[in-house]
C-alpha positions as CSV (number, residue, x, y, z in Angstrom):
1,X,10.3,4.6,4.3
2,X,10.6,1.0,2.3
3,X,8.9,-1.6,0.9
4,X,10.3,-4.9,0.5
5,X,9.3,-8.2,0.2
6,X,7.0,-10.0,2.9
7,X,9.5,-12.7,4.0
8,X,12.9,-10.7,3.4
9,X,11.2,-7.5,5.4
10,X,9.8,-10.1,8.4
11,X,13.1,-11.4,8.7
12,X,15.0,-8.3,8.7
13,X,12.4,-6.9,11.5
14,X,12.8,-9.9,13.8
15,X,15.9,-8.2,15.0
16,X,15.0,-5.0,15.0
17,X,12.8,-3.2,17.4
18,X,9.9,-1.6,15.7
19,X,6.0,-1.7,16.3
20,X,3.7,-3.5,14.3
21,X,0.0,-1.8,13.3
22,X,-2.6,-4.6,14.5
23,X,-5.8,-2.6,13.9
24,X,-7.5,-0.1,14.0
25,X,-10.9,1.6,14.7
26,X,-12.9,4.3,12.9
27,X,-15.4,6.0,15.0
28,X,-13.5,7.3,16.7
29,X,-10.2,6.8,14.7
30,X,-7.2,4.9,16.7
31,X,-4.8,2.4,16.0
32,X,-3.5,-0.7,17.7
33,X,0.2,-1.3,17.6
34,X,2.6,-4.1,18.9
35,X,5.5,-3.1,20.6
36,X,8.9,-5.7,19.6
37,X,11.8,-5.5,21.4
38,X,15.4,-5.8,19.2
39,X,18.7,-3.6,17.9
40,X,19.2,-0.7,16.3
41,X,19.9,-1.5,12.8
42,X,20.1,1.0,10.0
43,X,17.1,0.0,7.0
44,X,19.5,1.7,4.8
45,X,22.2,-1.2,4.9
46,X,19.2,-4.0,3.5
47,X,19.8,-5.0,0.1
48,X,15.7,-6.3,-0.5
49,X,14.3,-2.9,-0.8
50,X,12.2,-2.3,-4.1
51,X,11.4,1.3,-3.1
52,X,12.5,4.0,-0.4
53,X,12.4,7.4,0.0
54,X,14.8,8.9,3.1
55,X,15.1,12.7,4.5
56,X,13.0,14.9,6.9
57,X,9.9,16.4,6.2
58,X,7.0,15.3,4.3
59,X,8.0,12.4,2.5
60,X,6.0,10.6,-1.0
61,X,6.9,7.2,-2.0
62,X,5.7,6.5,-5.6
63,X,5.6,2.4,-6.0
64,X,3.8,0.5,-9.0
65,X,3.2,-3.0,-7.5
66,X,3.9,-6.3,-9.3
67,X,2.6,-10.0,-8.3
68,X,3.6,-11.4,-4.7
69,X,3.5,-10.6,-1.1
70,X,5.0,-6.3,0.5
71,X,5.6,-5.3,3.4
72,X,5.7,-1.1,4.0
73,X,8.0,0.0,6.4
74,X,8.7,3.5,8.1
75,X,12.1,3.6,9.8
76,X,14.5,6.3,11.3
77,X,17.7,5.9,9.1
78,X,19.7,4.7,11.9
79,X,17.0,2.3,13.1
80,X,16.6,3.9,16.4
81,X,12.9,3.7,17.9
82,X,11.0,7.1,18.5
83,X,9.1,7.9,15.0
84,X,6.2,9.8,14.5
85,X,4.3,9.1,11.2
86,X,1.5,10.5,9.6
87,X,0.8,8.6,7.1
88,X,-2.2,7.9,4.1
89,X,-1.8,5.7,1.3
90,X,-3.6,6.3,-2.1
91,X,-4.2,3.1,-4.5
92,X,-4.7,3.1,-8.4
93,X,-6.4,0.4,-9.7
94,X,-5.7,0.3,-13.7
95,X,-8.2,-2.2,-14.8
96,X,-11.2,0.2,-13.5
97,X,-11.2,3.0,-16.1
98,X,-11.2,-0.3,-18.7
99,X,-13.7,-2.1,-17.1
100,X,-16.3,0.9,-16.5
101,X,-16.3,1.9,-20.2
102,X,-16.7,-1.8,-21.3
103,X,-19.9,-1.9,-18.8
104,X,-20.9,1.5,-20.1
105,X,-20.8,0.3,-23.8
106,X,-22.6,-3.1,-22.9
107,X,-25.2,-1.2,-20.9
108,X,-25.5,1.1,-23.5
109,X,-26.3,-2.1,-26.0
110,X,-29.1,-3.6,-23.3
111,X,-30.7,-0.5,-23.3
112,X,-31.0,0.2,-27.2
113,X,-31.0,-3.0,-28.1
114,X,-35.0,-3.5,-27.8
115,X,-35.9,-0.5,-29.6
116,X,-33.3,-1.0,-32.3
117,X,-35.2,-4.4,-33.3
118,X,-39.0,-2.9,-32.5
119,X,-38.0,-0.2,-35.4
120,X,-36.8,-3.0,-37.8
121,X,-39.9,-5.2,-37.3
């Protein structure tokens, strides 16, 4: 499992057979893939991955995103097709705990605002 760069990960896959999620629906839940033809080529080898985790078994790839374009990709270490993946992704947004306490504490100033300046009058 990888993430890479957009265009270095696109390139690399041009070569390499692998399927391509396309969509997907929820009710009820199933997802569209493309199926690309191409070598066996082992991710391992690429130099543009940012992230990976390898091994069998339930795997957990931890990744703190900067600015530009990823691509995520699940391989077989020696690039061979015939993968099964379960996966979910989890996303943490750090501006949100900031943001809901600074609307909290505006909010909060509306709200007592108007009876703050009724008393004083």
């Amino acid at each position: 499992m990888g993430i890479g760069p957009k265009s270095r990960v696109e390139q690399y896959l041009r070569n390499v057979a692998h399927d391509q999620f396309t969509s997907a629906r929820l009710h009820p839940f199933t997802a569209s893939f493309r199926r690309t033809p191409g070598a066996a080529t082992a991710p391992a080898a690429q130099p543009f991955w940012v992230a990976t985790s390898e091994g069998k078994g339930t795997r957990t790839l931890n990744w703190n995103k900067t600015h530009g374009a990823w691509s995520a990709v699940v391989l077989r270490q020696d690039g061979r097709p015939g993968l099964d993946v379960h996966a979910s992704i989890g996303l943490r947004f750090g501006f949100l705990l900031p943001a809901g306490l600074g609307l909290l504490v505006i909010g909060t100033a509306v709200i007592t605002y108007p009876a703050i300046t009724r008393r004083s009058h």
